[in-house]
C-alpha positions in Angstrom: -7.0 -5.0 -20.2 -8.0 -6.8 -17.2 -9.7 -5.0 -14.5 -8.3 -6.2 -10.8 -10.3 -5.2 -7.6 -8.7 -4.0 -4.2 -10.3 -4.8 -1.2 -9.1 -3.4 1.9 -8.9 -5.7 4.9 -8.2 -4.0 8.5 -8.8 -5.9 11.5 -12.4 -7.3 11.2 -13.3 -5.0 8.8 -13.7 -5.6 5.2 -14.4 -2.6 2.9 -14.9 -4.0 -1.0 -13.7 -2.0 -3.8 -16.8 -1.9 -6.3 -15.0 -0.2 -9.6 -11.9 -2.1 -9.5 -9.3 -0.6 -11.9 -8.3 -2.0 -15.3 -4.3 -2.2 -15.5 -1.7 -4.4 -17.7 -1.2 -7.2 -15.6 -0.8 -8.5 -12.3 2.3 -6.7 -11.2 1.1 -3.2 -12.0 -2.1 -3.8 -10.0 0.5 -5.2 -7.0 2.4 -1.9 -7.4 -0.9 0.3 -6.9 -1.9 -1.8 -4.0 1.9 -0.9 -2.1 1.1 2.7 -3.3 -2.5 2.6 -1.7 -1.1 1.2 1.6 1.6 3.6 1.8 -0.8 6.1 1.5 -3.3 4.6 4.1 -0.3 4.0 6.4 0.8 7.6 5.9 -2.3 9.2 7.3 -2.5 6.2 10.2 0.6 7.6 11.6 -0.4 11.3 11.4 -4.1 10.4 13.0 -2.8 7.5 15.1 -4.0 3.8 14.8 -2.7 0.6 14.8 0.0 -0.3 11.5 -0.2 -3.6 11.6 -3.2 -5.3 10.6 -4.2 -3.6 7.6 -3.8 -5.7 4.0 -5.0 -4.9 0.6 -6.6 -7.8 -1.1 -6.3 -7.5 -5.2 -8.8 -9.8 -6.7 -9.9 -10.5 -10.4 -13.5 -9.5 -11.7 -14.6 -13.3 -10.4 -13.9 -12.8 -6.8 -10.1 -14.9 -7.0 -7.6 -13.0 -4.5 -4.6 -13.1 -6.7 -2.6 -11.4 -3.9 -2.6 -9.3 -1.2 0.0 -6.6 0.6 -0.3 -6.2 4.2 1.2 -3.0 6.1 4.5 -5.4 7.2 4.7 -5.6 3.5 4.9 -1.8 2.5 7.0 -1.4 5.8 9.7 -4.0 5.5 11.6 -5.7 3.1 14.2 -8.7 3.8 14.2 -7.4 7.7 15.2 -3.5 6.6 13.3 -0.9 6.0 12.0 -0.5 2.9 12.9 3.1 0.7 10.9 3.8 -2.1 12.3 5.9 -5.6 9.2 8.2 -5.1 10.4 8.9 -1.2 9.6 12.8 -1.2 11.3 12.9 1.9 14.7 12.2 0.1 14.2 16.3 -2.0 13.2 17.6 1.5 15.6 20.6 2.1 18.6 19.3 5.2 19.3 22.2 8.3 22.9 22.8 8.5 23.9 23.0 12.2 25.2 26.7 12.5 29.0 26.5 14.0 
Protein backbone atom coordinates (compact mmCIF):
# COMPACT_ATOMS: atom_id res chain seq x y z
CA UNK A 1 0.00 0.00 0.00
CA UNK A 2 1.46 3.19 -0.69
CA UNK A 3 2.27 5.58 2.07
CA UNK A 4 1.21 9.43 1.03
CA UNK A 5 2.61 12.37 3.20
CA UNK A 6 0.54 15.60 4.21
CA UNK A 7 2.22 18.58 4.60
CA UNK A 8 0.47 21.47 5.92
CA UNK A 9 1.08 24.80 4.29
CA UNK A 10 -0.33 28.08 6.17
CA UNK A 11 0.79 31.33 5.16
CA UNK A 12 4.64 31.21 5.20
CA UNK A 13 4.68 28.44 7.26
CA UNK A 14 5.43 24.94 6.29
CA UNK A 15 5.05 22.17 8.87
CA UNK A 16 6.19 18.53 7.22
CA UNK A 17 4.44 15.49 8.07
CA UNK A 18 7.28 12.85 8.91
CA UNK A 19 5.10 9.41 9.20
CA UNK A 20 2.96 9.93 6.36
CA UNK A 21 0.09 7.41 6.30
CA UNK A 22 -0.13 4.29 4.06
CA UNK A 23 -3.78 4.20 2.35
CA UNK A 24 -5.31 2.56 -0.99
CA UNK A 25 -4.74 5.11 -3.41
CA UNK A 26 -4.70 8.60 -4.15
CA UNK A 27 -8.35 9.39 -3.59
CA UNK A 28 -8.46 7.99 -0.07
CA UNK A 29 -5.38 10.04 0.96
CA UNK A 30 -7.41 13.30 -0.77
CA UNK A 31 -10.36 12.37 1.36
CA UNK A 32 -8.16 12.42 4.72
CA UNK A 33 -6.57 15.57 3.71
CA UNK A 34 -10.51 17.45 3.41
CA UNK A 35 -11.06 15.59 6.74
CA UNK A 36 -7.81 17.12 8.35
CA UNK A 37 -8.69 20.58 7.03
CA UNK A 38 -12.04 20.52 8.25
CA UNK A 39 -10.80 19.69 11.43
CA UNK A 40 -7.97 22.46 11.39
CA UNK A 41 -10.67 24.95 10.09
CA UNK A 42 -13.04 23.89 12.82
CA UNK A 43 -10.76 24.82 15.71
CA UNK A 44 -9.57 28.20 13.53
CA UNK A 45 -13.01 29.41 13.86
CA UNK A 46 -13.46 28.58 17.62
CA UNK A 47 -9.82 30.21 18.50
CA UNK A 48 -9.94 32.85 15.67
CA UNK A 49 -7.46 33.11 12.74
CA UNK A 50 -7.43 33.66 9.30
CA UNK A 51 -9.48 30.68 6.88
CA UNK A 52 -8.02 31.26 4.03
CA UNK A 53 -4.57 30.51 3.42
CA UNK A 54 -4.20 27.20 4.91
CA UNK A 55 -3.68 24.09 2.22
CA UNK A 56 -2.67 20.54 2.84
CA UNK A 57 -0.05 19.28 0.51
CA UNK A 58 -0.27 15.20 0.00
CA UNK A 59 2.96 14.04 -1.36
CA UNK A 60 4.40 10.54 -2.16
CA UNK A 61 7.34 8.91 -0.17
CA UNK A 62 9.80 10.83 -2.94
CA UNK A 63 8.84 14.31 -2.21
CA UNK A 64 6.08 14.59 -5.57
CA UNK A 65 2.94 16.84 -4.40
CA UNK A 66 0.29 14.71 -5.99
CA UNK A 67 -2.31 17.24 -4.77
CA UNK A 68 -3.20 19.58 -2.43
CA UNK A 69 -6.62 20.96 -0.63
CA UNK A 70 -6.73 24.43 0.46
CA UNK A 71 -9.32 25.87 3.09
CA UNK A 72 -11.53 27.38 -0.14
CA UNK A 73 -11.53 23.79 -1.04
CA UNK A 74 -13.15 22.22 2.22
CA UNK A 75 -15.28 25.40 2.31
CA UNK A 76 -16.86 25.62 -1.13
CA UNK A 77 -17.82 23.60 -3.86
CA UNK A 78 -19.10 24.89 -7.41
CA UNK A 79 -19.74 28.55 -5.63
CA UNK A 80 -22.10 26.79 -2.63
CA UNK A 81 -21.29 25.78 0.37
CA UNK A 82 -20.15 22.61 0.76
CA UNK A 83 -22.32 19.80 3.28
CA UNK A 84 -20.64 16.86 4.22
CA UNK A 85 -22.52 13.14 5.05
CA UNK A 86 -20.57 13.09 8.42
CA UNK A 87 -22.08 16.89 9.24
CA UNK A 88 -22.89 16.23 13.05
CA UNK A 89 -24.59 19.32 13.04
CA UNK A 90 -27.39 17.78 10.79
CA UNK A 91 -28.45 15.02 14.37
CA UNK A 92 -28.12 18.16 16.50
CA UNK A 93 -31.47 18.33 18.45
CA UNK A 94 -33.88 21.73 16.57
CA UNK A 95 -35.76 24.33 19.47
CA UNK A 96 -39.35 24.46 18.71
CA UNK A 97 -40.49 28.09 19.14
CA UNK A 98 -43.11 27.82 22.01
CA UNK A 99 -46.52 29.44 20.61
Amino acid sequence: MPRFYFHVRDGADFSRDLEGQELPDLEAARREAVNSNREMLGERLLHGGALNHRRIEITDESGDVLAAVSAQDVLFRHGSFSSYEDDVTKSAPTITPRK
